[in-house]
C-alpha positions as CSV (number, residue, x, y, z in Angstrom):
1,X,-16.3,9.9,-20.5
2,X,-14.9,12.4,-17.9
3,X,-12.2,11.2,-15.6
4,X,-13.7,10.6,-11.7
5,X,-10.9,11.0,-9.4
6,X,-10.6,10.1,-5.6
7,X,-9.2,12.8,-3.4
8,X,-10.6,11.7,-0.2
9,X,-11.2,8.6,1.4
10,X,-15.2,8.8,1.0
11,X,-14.8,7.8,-2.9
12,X,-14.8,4.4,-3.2
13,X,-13.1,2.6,-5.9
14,X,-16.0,1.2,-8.0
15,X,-16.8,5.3,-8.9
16,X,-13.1,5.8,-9.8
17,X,-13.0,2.3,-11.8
18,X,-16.2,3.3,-13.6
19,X,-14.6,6.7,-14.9
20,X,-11.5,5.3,-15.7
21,X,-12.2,1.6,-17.6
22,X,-13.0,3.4,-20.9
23,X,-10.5,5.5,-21.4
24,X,-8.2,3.1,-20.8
25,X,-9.5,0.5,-22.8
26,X,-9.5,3.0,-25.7
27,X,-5.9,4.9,-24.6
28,X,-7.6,8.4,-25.0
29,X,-4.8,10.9,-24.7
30,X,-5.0,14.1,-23.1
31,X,-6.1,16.3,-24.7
32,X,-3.8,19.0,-26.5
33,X,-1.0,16.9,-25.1
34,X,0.4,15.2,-27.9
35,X,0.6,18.1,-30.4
36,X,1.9,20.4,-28.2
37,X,4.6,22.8,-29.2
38,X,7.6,22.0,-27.6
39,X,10.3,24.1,-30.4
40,X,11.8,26.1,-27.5
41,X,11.8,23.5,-24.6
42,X,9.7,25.5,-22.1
43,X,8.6,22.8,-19.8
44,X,12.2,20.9,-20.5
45,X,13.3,23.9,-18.0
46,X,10.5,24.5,-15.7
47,X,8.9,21.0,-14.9
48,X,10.6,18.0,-13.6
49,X,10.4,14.3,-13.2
50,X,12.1,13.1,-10.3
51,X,12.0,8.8,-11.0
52,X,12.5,6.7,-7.7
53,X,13.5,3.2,-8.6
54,X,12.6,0.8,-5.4
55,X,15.4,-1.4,-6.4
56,X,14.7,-5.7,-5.5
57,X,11.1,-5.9,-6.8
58,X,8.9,-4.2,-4.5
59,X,5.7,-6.5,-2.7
60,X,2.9,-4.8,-4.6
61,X,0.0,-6.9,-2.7
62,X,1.2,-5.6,0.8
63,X,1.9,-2.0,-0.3
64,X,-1.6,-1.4,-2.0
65,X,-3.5,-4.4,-0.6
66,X,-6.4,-5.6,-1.7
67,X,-8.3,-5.3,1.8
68,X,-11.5,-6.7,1.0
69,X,-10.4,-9.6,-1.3
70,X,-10.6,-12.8,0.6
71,X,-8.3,-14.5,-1.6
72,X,-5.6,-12.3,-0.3
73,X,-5.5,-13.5,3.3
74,X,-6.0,-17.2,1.6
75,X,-2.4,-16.5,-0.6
76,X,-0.9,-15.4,2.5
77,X,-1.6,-16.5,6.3
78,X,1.3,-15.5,7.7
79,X,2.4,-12.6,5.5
80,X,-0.6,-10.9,4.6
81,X,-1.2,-7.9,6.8
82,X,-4.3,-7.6,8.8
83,X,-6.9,-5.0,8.0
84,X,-7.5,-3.5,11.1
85,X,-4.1,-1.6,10.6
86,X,-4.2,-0.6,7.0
87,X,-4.8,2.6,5.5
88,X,-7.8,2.7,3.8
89,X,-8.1,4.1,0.5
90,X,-11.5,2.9,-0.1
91,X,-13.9,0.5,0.7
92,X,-11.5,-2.1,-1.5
93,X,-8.1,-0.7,-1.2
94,X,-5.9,0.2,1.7
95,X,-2.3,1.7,1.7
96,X,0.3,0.2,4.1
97,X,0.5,1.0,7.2
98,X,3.6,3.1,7.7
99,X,2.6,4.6,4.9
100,X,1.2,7.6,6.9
101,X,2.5,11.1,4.9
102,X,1.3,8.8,1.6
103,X,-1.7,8.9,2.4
104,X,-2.1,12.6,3.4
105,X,-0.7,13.3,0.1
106,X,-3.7,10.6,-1.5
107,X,-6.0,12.2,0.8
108,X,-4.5,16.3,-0.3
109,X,-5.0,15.0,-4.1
110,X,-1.8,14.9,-4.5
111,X,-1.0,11.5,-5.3
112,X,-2.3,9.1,-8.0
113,X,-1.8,5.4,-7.8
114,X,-1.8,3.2,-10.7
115,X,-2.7,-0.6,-10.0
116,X,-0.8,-3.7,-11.5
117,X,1.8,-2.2,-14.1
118,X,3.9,-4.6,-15.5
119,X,4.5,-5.6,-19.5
120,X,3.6,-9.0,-21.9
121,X,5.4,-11.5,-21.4
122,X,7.3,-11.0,-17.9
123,X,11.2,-11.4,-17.1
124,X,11.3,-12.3,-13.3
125,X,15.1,-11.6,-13.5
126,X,16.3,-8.3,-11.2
127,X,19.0,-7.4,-14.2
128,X,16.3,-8.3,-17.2
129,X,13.6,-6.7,-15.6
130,X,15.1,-4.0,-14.8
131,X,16.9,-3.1,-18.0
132,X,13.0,-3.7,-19.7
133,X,12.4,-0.7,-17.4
134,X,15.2,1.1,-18.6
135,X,14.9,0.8,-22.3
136,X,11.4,0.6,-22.8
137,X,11.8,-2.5,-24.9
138,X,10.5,-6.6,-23.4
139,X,12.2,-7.4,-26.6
140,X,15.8,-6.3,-25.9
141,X,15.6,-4.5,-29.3
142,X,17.2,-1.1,-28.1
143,X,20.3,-1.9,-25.9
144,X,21.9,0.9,-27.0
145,X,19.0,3.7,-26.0
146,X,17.2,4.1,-23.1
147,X,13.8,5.4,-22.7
148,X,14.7,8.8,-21.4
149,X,17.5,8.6,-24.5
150,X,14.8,7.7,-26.6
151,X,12.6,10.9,-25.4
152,X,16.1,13.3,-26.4
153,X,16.5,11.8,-29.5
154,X,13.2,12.3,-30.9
155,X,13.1,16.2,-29.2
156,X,16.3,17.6,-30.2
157,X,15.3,20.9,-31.2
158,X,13.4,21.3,-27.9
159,X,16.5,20.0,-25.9
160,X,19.3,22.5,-27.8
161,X,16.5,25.3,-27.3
162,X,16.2,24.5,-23.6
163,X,19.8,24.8,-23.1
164,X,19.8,22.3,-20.0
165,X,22.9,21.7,-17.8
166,X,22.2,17.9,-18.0
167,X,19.2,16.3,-19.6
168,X,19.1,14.2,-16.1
169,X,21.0,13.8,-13.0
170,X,21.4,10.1,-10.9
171,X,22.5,8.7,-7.9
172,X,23.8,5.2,-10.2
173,X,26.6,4.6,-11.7
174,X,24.6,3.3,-14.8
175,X,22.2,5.3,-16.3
176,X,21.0,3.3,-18.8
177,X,17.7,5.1,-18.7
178,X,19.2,7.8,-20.2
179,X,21.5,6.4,-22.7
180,X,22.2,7.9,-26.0
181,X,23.8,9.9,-28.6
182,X,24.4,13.4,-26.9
183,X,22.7,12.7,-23.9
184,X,24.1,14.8,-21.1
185,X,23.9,13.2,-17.8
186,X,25.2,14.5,-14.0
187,X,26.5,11.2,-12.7
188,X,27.0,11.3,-8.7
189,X,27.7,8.5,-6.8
190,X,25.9,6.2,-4.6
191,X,28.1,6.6,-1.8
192,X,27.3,10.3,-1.2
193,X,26.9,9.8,2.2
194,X,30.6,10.0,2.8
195,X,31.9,12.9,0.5
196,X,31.4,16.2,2.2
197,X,33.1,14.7,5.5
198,X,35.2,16.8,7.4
199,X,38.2,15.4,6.0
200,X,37.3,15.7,2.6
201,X,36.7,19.7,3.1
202,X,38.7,21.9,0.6
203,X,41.7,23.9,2.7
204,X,40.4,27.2,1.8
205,X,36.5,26.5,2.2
206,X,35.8,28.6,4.9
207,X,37.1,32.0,3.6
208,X,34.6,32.2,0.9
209,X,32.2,30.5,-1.7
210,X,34.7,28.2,-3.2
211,X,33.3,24.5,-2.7
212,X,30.9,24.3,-4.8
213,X,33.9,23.3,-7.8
214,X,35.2,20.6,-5.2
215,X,32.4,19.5,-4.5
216,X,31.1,18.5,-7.8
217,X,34.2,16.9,-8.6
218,X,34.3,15.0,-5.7
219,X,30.6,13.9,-6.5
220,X,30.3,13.3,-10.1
221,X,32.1,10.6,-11.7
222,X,32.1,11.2,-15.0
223,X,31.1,13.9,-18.0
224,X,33.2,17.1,-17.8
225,X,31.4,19.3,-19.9
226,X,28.1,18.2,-17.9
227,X,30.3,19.0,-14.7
228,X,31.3,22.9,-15.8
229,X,28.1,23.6,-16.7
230,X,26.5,22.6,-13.0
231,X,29.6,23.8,-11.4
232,X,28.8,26.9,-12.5
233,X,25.4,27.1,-11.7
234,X,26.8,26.2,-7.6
235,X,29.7,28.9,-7.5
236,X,28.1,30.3,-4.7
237,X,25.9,27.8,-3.4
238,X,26.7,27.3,0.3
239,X,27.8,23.2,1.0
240,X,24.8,21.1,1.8
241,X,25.0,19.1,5.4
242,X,24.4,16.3,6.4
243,X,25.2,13.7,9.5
244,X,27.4,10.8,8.5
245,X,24.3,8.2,9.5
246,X,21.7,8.9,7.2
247,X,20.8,6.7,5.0
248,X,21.9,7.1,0.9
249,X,18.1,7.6,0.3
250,X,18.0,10.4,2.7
251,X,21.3,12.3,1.3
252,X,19.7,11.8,-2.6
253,X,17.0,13.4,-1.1
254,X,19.0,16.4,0.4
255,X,21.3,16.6,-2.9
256,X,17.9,16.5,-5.6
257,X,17.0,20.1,-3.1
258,X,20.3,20.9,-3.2
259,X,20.7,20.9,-7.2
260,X,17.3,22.2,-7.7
261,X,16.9,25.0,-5.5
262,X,20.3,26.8,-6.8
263,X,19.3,26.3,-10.4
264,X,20.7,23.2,-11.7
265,X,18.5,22.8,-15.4
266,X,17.9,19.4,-15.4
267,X,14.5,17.9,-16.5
268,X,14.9,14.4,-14.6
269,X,16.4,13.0,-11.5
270,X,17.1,9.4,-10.8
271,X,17.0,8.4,-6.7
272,X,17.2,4.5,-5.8
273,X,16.0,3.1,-2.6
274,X,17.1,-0.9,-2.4
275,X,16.7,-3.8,-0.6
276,X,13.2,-5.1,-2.0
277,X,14.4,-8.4,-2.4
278,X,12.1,-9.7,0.4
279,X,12.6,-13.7,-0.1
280,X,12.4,-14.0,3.8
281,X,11.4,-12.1,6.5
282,X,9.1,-9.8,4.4
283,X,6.9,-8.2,7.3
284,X,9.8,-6.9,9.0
285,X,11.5,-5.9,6.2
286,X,9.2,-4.8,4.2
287,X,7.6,-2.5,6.8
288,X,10.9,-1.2,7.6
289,X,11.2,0.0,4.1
290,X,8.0,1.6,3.5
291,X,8.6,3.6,6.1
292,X,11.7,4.6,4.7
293,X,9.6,5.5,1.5
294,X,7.3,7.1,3.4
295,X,9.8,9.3,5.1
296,X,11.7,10.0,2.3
297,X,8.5,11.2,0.0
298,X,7.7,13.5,3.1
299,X,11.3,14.9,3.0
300,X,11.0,15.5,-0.6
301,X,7.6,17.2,-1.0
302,X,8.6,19.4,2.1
303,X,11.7,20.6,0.7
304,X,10.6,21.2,-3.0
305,X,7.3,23.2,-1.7
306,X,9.9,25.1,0.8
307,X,12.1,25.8,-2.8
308,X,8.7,26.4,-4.8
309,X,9.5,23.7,-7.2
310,X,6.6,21.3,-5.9
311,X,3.8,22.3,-8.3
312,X,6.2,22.0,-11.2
313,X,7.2,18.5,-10.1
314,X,5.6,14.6,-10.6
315,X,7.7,12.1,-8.6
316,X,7.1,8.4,-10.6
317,X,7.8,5.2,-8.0
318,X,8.3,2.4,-9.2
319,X,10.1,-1.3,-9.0
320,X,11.3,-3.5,-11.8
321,X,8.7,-6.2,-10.8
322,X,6.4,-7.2,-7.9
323,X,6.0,-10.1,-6.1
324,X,4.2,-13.4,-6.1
325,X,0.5,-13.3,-4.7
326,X,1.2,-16.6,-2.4
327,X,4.1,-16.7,0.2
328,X,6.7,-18.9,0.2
329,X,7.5,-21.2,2.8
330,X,10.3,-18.2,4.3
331,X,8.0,-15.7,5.5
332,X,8.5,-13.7,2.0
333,X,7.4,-13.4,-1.1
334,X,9.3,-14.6,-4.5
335,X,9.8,-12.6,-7.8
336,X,6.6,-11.5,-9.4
337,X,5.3,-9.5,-12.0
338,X,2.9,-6.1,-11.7
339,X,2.8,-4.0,-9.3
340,X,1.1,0.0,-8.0
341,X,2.8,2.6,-9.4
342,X,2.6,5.8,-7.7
343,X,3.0,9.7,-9.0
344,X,2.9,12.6,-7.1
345,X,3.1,16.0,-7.3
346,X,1.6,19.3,-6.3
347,X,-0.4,19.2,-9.4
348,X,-0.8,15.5,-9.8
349,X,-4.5,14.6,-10.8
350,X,-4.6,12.3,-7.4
351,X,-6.4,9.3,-7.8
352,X,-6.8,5.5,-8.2
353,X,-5.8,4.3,-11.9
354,X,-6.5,1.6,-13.4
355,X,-8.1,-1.6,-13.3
356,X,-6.7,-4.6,-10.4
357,X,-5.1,-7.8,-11.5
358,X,-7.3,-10.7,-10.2
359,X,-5.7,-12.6,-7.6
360,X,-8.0,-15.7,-9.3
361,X,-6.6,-15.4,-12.5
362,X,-3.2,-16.2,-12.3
363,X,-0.6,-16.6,-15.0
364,X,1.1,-20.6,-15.2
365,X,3.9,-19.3,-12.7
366,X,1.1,-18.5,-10.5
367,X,1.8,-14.6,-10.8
368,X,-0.3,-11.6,-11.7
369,X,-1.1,-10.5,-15.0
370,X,-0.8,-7.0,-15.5
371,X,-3.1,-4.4,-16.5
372,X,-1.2,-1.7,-17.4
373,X,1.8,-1.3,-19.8
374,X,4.5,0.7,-17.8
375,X,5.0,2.6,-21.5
376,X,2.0,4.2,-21.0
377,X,3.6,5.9,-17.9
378,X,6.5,7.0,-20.2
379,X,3.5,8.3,-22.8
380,X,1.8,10.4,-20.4
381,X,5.2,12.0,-19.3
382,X,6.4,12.9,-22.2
383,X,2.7,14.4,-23.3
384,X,1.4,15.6,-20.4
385,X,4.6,17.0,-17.9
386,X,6.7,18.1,-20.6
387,X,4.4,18.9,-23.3
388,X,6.7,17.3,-26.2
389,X,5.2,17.2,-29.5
390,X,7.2,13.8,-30.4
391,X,6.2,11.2,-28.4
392,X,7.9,8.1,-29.0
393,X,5.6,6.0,-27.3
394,X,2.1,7.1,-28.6
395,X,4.3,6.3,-32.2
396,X,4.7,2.7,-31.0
397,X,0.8,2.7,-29.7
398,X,1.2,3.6,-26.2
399,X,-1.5,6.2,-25.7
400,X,-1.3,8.4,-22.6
401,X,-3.4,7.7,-19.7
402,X,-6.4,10.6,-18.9
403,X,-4.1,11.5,-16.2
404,X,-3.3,15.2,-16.0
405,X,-0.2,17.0,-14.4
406,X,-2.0,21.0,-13.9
């Protein structure tokens, strides 16, 4: 069955649900994805996934609510978010509301949302969670190698033949993502925000193009070799700017442009935006951070369009778990399990993926139960964006989703 997307706002989500439930009931891959040649690394240089972690467990419920469910008022009186301000996506789902340059890029085709990803048997711990995320693995079985390592280790060929400067850049200190034998990683700190002040200049940088050597050693911790090689690529790169109040997610933002549109070769970028941990106080708080999403998605898409990287691009946003469908009695919401998943992209099929987690049928912590294994995401990356021919999830029977990326 062919794939019904929903670029507009006129689709409703029973045609999109319709296209989608078989394919991924059966895990139909795309097609020509999986046995793709991928010898001399083409894509590894060309395309890139830029992965932004919302760190704290992001509310799922009030970032793609489920507008016309009455259950979801019924969960949450004082928390839930009234319709009249919501985005709608459809006549079922709605976006929320400071989610404004979202929903253009929904309504562009640009975005594709995928409802309720999660994995068996949920770990409502941040660190455990998280580190599922990370490795791929609900078992713990691979501490050593994270999903990202996994993908190198499997692809060597196509990563010598790309001859990357890092196989992926991040704004944390751990990068557990990408851990593994010979796995190149740019490490740069969290705390950009404060490293290219005035004080911190170089005494010679205004007679020439000298920083860019200071500057990378000022902002990566770690990996020398990793640091020559993008050092180089900067030589003449002028020193991005910044004021000293903007927020870490906003200089990430500026630094991902920054590496990208003078050349830096790296196939994935790691940005965190935190502070998800919305036990209390979740309207506020939670609206002020989806606007920082919003804004910072905006930024993004503006500057890699401006650098002609956009089309070449999927962004994947996602949290280490949602939230519980009922509030607690502290105006937030406690740790959950699934939760939307968005990608975008200039070539991004846009869309609504997926089937919804019935608020009815609970699990016996009263939490969703997902409908999605976030594996499949890492399946349709590695098949789809970078055209790999060895998949290491499709080996472990996590097919792609019919989800294309051109």
């Amino acid at each position: 069955m062919d794939l019904q997307t929903c670029s507009t706002v006129a689709v409703t989500r029973r045609r999109v649900v319709a296209g989608l439930g078989a394919a991924l009931a059966c895990g139909t891959a795309l097609p020509g994805a999986v046995g793709a040649s991928s010898v001399t690394g083409d894509a590894l240089r060309t395309k890139r996934l830029i992965v932004l972690k919302l760190d704290g467990g992001n509310d799922g419920l009030n970032t793609l609510v489920p507008c016309a469910d009455p259950l979801y008022q019924r969960l949450r009186p004082n928390v839930g978010l009234p319709r009249a301000g919501l985005l709608p996506l459809d006549d079922e789902l709605a976006l929320h509301p400071r989610l404004v340059s979202t929903m253009r890029l929904f309504q562009a085709g640009e975005l594709a949302i995928v409802q309720d990803v999660g994995y068996p048997r949920p770990n409502l711990s941040h660190f455990e969670s998280g580190a599922v995320w990370e490795k791929a693995d609900p078992r713990g079985k691979s501490a050593a190698v994270g999903w990202w390592g996994q993908v190198v280790a499997h692809n060597r060929t196509a990563f010598d033949g790309a001859a990357l400067d890092a196989a992926a850049i991040t704004f944390e200190q751990e990068a557990a993502f990408a851990a593994g034998r010979r796995v190149a990683v740019l490490r740069a700190r969290q705390d950009v925000s404060e490293i290219f002040a005035p004080a911190a200049a170089p005494p010679h940088e205004g007679r020439g193009r000298t920083g860019a050597a200071h500057v990378l050693s000022e902002l990566v911790s770690d990996g020398e070799a990793v640091r020559a090689r993008v050092a180089h690529r900067l030589r003449r790169a002028p020193r991005p700017a910044w004021s000293p109040y903007e927020q870490p997610i906003d200089v990430q933002v500026k630094l991902t442009d920054w590496f990208l549109r003078h050349g830096v070769l790296a196939p994935v970028v790691r940005l965190t935006l935190g502070g998800f941990d919305t036990h209390s106080e979740l309207v506020e708080r939670h609206g002020a951070l989806m606007g920082a999403l919003d804004g910072a998605l905006a930024d993004l898409r503006a500057r890699l369009r401006a650098t002609g990287v956009w089309d070449d691009t999927v962004v994947l946003v996602h949290s280490e778990f949602g939230r519980r469908p009922a509030e607690n009695g502290f105006g937030g919401t406690d740790h959950g399990t699934s939760g939307p998943v968005f990608l975008l992209g200039g070539r991004v099929q846009g869309g609504i993926y997926g089937a919804r987690a019935a608020l009815d049928e609970l699990d016996g912590d009263g939490n969703l139960l997902h409908r999605t294994d976030f594996r499949r995401l890492y399946a349709t990356l590695v098949s789809g964006l970078f055209q790999l021919s060895a998949n290491p999830f499709v080996a472990q029977g996590f097919e792609p989703l019919r989800l294309r990326f051109a």
